[in-house]
PDB file of the backbone (N, CA, C, O) and the ligand in Angstrom, with CONECT records:
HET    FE2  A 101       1
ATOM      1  N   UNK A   1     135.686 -18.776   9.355  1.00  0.00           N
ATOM      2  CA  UNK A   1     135.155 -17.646  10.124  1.00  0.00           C
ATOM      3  C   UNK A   1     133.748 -17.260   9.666  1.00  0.00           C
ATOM      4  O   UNK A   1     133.070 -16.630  10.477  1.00  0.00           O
ATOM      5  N   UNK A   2     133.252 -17.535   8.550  1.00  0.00           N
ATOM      6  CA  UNK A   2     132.604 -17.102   7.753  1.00  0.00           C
ATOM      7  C   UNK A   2     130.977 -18.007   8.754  1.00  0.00           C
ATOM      8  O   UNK A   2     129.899 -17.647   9.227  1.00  0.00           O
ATOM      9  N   UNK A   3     131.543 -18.913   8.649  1.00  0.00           N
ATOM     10  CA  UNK A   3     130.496 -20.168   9.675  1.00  0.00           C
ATOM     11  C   UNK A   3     130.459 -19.761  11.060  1.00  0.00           C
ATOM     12  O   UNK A   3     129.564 -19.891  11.895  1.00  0.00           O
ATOM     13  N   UNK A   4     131.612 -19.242  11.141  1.00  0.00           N
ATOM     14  CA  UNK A   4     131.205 -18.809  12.587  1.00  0.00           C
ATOM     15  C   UNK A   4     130.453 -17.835  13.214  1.00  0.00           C
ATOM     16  O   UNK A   4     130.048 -17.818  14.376  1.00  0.00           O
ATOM     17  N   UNK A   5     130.215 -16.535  11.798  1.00  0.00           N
ATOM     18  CA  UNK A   5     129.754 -15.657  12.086  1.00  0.00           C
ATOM     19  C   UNK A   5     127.785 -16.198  12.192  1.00  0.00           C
ATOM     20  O   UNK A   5     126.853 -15.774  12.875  1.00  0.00           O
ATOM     21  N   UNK A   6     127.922 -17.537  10.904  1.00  0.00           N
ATOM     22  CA  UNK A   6     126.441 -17.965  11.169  1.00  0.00           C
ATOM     23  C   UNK A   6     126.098 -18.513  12.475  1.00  0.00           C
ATOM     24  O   UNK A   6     124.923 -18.412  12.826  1.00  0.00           O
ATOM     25  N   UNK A   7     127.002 -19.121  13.311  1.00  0.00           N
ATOM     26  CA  UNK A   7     126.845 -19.703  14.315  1.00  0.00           C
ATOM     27  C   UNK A   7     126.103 -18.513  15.272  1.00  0.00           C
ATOM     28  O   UNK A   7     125.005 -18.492  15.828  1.00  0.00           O
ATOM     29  N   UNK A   8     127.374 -17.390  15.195  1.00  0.00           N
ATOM     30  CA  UNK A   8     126.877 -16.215  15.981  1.00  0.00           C
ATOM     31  C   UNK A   8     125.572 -15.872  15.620  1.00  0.00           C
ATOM     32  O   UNK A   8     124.772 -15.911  16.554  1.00  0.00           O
ATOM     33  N   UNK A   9     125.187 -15.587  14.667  1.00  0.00           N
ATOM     34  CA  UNK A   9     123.621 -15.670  14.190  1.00  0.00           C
ATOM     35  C   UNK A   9     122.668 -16.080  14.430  1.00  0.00           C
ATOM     36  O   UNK A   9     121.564 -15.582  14.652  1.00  0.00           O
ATOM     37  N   UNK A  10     123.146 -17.316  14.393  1.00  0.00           N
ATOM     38  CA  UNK A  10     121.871 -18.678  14.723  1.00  0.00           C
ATOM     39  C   UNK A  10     121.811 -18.065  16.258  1.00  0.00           C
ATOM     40  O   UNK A  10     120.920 -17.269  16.554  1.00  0.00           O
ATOM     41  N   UNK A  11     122.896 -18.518  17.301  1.00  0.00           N
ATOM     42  CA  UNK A  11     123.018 -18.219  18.716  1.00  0.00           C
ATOM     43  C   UNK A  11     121.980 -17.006  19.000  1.00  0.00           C
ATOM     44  O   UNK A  11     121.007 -17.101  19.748  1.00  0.00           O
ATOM     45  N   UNK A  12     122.302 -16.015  18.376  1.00  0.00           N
ATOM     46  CA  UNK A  12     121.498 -14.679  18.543  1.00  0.00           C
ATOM     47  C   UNK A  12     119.708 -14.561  18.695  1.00  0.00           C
ATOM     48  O   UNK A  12     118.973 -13.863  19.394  1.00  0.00           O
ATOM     49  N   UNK A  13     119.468 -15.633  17.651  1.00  0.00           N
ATOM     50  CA  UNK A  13     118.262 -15.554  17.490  1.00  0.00           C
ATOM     51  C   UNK A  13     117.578 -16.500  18.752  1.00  0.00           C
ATOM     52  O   UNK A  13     116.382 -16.407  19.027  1.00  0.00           O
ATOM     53  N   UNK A  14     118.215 -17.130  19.247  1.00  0.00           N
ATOM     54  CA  UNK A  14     118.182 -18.264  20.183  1.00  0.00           C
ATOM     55  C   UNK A  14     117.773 -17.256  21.563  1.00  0.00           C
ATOM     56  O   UNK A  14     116.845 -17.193  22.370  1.00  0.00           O
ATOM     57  N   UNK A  15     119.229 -16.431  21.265  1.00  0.00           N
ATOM     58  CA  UNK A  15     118.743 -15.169  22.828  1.00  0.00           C
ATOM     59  C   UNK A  15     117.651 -14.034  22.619  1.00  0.00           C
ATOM     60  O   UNK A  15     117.384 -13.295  23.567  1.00  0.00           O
ATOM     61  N   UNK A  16     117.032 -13.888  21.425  1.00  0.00           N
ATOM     62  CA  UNK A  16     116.796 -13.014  21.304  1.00  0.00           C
ATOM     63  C   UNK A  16     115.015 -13.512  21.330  1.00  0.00           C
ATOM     64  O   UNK A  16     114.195 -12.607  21.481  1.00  0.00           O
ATOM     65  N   UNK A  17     114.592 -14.736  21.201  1.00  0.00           N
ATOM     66  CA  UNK A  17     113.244 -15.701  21.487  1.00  0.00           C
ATOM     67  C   UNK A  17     113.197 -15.808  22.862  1.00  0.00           C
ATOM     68  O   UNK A  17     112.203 -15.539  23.535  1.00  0.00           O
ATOM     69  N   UNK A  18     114.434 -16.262  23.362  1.00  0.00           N
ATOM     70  CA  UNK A  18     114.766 -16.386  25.294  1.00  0.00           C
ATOM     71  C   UNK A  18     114.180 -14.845  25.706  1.00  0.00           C
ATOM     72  O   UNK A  18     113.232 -14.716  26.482  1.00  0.00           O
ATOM     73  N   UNK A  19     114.839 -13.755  25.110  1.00  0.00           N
ATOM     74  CA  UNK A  19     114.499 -12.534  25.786  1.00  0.00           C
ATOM     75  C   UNK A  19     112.983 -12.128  25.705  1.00  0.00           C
ATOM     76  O   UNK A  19     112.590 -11.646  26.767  1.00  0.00           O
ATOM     77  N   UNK A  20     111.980 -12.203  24.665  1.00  0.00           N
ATOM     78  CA  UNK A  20     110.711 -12.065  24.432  1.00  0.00           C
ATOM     79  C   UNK A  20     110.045 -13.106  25.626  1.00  0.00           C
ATOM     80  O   UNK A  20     109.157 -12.839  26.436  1.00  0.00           O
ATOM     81  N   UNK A  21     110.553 -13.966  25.500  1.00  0.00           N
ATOM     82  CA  UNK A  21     109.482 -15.400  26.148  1.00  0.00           C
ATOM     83  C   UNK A  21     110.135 -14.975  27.735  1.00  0.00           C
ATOM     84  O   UNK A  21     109.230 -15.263  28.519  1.00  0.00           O
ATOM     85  N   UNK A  22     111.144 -14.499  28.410  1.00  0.00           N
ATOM     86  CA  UNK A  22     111.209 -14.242  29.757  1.00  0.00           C
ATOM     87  C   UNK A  22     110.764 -13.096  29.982  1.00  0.00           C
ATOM     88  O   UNK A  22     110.508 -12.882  31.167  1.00  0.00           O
ATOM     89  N   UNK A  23     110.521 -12.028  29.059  1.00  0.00           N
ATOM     90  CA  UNK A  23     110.071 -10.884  29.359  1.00  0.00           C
ATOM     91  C   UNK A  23     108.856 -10.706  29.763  1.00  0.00           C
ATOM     92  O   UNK A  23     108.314 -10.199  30.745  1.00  0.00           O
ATOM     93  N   UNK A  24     108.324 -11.561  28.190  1.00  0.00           N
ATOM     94  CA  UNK A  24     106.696 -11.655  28.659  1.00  0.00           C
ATOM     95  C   UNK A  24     105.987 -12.056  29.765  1.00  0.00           C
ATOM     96  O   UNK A  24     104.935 -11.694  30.292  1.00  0.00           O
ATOM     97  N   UNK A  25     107.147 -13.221  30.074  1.00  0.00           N
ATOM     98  CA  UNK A  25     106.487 -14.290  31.529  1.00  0.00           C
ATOM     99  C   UNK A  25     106.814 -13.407  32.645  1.00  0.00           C
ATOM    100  O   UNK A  25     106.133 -13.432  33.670  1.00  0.00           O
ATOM    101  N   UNK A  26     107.591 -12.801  32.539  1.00  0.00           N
ATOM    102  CA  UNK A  26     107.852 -11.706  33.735  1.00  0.00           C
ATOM    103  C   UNK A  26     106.844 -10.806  33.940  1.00  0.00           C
ATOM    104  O   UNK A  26     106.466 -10.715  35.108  1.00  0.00           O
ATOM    105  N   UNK A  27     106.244 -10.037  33.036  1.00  0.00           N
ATOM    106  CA  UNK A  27     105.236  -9.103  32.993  1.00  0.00           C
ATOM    107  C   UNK A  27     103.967  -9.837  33.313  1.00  0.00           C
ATOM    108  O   UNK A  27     103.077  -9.287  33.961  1.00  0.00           O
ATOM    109  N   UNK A  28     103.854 -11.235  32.810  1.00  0.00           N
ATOM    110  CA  UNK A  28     102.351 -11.513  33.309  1.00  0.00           C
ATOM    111  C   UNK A  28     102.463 -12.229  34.469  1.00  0.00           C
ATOM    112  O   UNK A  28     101.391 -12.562  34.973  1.00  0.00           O
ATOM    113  N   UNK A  29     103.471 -12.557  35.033  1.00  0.00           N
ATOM    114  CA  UNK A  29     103.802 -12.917  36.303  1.00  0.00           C
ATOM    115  C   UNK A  29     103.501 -11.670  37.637  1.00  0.00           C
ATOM    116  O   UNK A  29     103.100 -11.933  38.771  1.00  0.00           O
ATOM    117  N   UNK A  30     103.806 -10.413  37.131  1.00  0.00           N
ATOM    118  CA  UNK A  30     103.607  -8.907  37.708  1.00  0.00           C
ATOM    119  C   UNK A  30     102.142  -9.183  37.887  1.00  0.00           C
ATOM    120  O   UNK A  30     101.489  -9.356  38.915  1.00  0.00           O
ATOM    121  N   UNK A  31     101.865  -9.180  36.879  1.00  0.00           N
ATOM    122  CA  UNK A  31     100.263  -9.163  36.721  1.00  0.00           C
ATOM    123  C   UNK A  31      99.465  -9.936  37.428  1.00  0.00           C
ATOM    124  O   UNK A  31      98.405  -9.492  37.871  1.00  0.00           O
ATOM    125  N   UNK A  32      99.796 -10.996  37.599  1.00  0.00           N
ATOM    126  CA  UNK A  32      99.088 -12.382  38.428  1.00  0.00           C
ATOM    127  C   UNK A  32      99.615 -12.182  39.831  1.00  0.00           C
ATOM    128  O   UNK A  32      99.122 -12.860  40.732  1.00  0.00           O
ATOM    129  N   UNK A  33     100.734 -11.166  40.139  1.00  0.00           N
ATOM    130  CA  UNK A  33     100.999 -10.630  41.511  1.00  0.00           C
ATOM    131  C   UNK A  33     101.604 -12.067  42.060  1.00  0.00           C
ATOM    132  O   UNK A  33     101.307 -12.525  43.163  1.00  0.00           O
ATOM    133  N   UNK A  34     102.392 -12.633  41.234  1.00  0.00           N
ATOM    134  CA  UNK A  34     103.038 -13.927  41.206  1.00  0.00           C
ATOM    135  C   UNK A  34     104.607 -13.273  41.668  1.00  0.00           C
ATOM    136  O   UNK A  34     105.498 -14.048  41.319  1.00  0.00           O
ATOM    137  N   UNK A  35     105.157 -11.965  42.404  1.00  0.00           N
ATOM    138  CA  UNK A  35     106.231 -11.369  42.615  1.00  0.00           C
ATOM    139  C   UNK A  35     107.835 -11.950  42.205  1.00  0.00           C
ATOM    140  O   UNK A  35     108.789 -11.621  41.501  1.00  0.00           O
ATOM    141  N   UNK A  36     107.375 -13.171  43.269  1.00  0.00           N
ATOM    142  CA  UNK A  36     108.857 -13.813  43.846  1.00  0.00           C
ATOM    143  C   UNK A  36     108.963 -14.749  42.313  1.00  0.00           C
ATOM    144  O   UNK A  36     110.084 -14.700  41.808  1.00  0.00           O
ATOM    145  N   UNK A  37     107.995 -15.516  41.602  1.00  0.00           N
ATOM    146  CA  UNK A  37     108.178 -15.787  40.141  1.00  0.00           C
ATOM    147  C   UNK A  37     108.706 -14.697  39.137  1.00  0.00           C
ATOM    148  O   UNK A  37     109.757 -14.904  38.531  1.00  0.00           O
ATOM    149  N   UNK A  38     107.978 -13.519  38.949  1.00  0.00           N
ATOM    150  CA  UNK A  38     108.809 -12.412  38.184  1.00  0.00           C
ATOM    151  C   UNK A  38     110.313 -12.147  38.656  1.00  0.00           C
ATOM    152  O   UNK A  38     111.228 -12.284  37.843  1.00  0.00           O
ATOM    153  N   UNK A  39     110.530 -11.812  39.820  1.00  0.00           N
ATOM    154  CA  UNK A  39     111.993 -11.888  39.968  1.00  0.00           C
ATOM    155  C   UNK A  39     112.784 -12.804  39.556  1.00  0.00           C
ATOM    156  O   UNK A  39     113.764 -12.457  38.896  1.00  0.00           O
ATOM    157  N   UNK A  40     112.581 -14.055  39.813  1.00  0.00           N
ATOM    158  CA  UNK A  40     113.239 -15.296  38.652  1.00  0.00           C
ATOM    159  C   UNK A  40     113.173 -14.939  37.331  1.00  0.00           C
ATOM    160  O   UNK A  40     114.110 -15.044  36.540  1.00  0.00           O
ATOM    161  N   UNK A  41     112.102 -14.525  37.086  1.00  0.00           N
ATOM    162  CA  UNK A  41     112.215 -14.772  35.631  1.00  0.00           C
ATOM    163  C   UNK A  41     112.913 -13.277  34.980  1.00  0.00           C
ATOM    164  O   UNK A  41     113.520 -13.242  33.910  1.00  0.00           O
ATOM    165  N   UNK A  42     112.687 -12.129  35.843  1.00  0.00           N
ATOM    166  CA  UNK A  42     113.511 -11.020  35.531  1.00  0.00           C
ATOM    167  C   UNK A  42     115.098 -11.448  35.911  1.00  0.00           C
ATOM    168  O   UNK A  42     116.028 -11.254  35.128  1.00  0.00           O
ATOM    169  N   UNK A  43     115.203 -11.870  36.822  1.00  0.00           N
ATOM    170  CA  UNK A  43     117.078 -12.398  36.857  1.00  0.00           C
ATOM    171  C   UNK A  43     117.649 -13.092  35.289  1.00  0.00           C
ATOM    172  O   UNK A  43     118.615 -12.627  34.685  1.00  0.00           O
ATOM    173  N   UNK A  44     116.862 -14.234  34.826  1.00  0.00           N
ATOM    174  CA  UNK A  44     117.179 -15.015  33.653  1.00  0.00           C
ATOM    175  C   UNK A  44     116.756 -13.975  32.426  1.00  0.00           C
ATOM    176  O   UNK A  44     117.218 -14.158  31.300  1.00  0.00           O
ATOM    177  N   UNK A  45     116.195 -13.294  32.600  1.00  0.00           N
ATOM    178  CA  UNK A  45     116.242 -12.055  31.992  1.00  0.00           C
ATOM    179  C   UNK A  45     117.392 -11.072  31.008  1.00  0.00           C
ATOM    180  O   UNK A  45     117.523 -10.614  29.873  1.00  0.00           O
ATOM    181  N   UNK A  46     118.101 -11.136  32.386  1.00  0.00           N
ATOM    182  CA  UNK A  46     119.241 -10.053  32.333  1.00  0.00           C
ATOM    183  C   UNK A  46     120.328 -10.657  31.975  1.00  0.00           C
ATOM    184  O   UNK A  46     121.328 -10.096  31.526  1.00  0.00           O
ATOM    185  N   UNK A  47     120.118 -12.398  32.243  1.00  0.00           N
ATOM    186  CA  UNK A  47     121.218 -13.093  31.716  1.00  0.00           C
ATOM    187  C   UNK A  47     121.383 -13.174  30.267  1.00  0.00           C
ATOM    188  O   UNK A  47     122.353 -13.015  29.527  1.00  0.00           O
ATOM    189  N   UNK A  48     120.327 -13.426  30.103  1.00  0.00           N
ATOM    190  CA  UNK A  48     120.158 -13.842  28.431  1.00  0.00           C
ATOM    191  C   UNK A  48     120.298 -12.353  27.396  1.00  0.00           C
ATOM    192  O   UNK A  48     120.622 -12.272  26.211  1.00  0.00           O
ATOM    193  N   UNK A  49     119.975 -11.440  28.224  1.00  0.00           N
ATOM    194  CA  UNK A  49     120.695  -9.705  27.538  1.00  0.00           C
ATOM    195  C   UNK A  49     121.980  -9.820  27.560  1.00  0.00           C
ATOM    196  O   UNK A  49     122.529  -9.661  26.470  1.00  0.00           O
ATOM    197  N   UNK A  50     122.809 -10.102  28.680  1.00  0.00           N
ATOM    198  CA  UNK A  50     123.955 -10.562  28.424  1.00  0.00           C
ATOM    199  C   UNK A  50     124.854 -11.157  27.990  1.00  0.00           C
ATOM    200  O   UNK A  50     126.016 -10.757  27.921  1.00  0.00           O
ATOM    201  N   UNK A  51     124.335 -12.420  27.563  1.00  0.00           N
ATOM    202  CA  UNK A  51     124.851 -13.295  26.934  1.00  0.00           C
ATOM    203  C   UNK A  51     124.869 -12.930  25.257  1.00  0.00           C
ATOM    204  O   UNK A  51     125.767 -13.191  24.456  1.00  0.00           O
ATOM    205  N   UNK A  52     123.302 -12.093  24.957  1.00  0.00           N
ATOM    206  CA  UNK A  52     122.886 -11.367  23.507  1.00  0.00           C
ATOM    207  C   UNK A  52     124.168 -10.377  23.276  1.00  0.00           C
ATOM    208  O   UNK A  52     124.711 -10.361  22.171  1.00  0.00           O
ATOM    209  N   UNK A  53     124.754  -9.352  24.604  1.00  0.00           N
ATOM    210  CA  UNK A  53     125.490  -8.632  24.122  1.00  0.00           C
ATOM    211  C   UNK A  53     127.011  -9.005  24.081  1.00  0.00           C
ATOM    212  O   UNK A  53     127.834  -8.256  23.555  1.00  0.00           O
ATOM    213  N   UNK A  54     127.419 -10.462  24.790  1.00  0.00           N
ATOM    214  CA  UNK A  54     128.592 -10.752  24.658  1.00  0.00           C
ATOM    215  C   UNK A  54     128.658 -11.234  22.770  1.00  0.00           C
ATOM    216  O   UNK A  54     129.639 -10.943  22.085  1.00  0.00           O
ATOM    217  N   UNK A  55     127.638 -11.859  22.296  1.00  0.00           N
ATOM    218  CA  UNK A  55     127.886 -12.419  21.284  1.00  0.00           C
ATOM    219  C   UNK A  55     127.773 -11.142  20.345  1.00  0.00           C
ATOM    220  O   UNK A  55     128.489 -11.188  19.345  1.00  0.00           O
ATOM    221  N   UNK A  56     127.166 -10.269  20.472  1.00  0.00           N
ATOM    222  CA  UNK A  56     127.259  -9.084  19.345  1.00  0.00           C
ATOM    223  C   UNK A  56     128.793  -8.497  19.853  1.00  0.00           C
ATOM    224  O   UNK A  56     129.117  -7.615  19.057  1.00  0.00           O
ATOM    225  N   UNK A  57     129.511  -8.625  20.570  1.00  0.00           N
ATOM    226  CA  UNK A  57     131.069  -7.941  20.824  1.00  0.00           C
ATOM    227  C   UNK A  57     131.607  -8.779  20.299  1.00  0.00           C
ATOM    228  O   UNK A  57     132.410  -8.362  19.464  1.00  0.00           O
ATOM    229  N   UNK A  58     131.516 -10.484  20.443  1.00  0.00           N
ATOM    230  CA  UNK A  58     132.352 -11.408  19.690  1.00  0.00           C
ATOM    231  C   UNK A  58     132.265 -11.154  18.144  1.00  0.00           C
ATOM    232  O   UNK A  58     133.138 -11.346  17.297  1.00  0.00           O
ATOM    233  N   UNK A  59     131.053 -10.697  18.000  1.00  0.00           N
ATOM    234  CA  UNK A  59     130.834 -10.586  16.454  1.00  0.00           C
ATOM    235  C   UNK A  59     131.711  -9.405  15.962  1.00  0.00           C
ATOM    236  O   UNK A  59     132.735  -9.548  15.294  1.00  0.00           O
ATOM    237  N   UNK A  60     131.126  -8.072  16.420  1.00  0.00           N
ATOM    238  CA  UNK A  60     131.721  -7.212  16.190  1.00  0.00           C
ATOM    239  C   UNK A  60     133.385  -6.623  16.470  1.00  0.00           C
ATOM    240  O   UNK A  60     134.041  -5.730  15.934  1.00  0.00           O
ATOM    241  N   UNK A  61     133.622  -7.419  17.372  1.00  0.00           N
ATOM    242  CA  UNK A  61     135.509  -7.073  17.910  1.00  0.00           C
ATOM    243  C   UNK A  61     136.252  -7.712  17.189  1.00  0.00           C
ATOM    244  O   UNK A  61     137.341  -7.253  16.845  1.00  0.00           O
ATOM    245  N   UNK A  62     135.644  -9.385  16.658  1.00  0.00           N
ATOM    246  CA  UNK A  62     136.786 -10.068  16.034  1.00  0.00           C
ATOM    247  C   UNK A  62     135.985 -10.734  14.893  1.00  0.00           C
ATOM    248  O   UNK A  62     136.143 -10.304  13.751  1.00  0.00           O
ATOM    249  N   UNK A  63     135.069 -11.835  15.147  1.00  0.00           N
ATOM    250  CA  UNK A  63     134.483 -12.749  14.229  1.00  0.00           C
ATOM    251  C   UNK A  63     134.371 -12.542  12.845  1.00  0.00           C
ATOM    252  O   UNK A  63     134.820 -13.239  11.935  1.00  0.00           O
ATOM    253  N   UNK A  64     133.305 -10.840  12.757  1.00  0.00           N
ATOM    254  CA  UNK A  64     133.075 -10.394  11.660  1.00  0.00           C
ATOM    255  C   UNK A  64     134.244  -9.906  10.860  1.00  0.00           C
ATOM    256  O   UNK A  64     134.175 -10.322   9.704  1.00  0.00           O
ATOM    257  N   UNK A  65     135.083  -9.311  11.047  1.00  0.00           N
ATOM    258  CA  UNK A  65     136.520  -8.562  10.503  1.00  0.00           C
ATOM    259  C   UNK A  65     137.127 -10.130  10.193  1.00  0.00           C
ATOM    260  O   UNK A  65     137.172 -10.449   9.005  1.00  0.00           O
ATOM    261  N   UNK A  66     137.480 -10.877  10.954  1.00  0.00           N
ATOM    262  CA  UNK A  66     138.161 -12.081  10.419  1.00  0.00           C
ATOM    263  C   UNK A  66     136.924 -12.545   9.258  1.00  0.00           C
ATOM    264  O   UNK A  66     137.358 -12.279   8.138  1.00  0.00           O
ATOM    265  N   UNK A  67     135.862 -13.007   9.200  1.00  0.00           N
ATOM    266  CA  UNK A  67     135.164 -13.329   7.884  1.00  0.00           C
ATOM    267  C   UNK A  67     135.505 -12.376   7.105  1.00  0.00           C
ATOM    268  O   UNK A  67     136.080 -12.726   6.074  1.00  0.00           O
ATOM    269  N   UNK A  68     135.267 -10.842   7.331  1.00  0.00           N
ATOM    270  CA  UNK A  68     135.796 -10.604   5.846  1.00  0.00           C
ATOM    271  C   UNK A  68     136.984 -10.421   5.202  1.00  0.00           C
ATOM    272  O   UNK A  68     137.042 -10.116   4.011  1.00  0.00           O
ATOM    273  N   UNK A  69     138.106 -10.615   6.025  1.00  0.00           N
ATOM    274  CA  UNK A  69     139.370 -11.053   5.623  1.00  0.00           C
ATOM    275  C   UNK A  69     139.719 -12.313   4.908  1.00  0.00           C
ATOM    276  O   UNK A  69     140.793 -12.545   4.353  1.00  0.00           O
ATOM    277  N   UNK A  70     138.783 -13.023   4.979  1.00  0.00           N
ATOM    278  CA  UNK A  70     138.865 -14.740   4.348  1.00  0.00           C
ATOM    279  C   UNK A  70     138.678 -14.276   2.810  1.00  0.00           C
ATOM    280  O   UNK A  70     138.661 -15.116   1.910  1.00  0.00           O
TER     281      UNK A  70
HETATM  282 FE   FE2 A 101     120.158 -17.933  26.372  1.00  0.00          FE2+
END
């Protein structure tokens, strides 16, 4: 469990580079009045927040409590 919680970790940081790098491209996409591109890239956006907050519930509901039970 203990590995898994690094996994969750590693994963995290993975969504959490995804979320900066779609955010940004979204905003300068606004900017370049590039619209129908920002909306793509704001949709993949919201995914990758999501996906950030499923893995902090996996962490926090079960993963982490089972590592420190080991
Ligand atoms: Fe992702």
């Amino acid at each position: 469990m203990v590995r898994d919680v690094a996994i969750i970790i590693a994963s995290q940081k993975v969504e959490h580079y995804e979320i900066a790098t779609y955010g940004s491209l979204a905003a300068l996409a606004k900017t370049l009045g590039l619209y129908e591109a920002a909306n793509v890239l704001e949709e993949t956006l919201l995914e990758e927040k999501s996906t950030d907050l499923s893995l902090t519930d996996l962490a926090v509901m079960a993963v982490n409590k089972e590592a420190k039970a080991e």
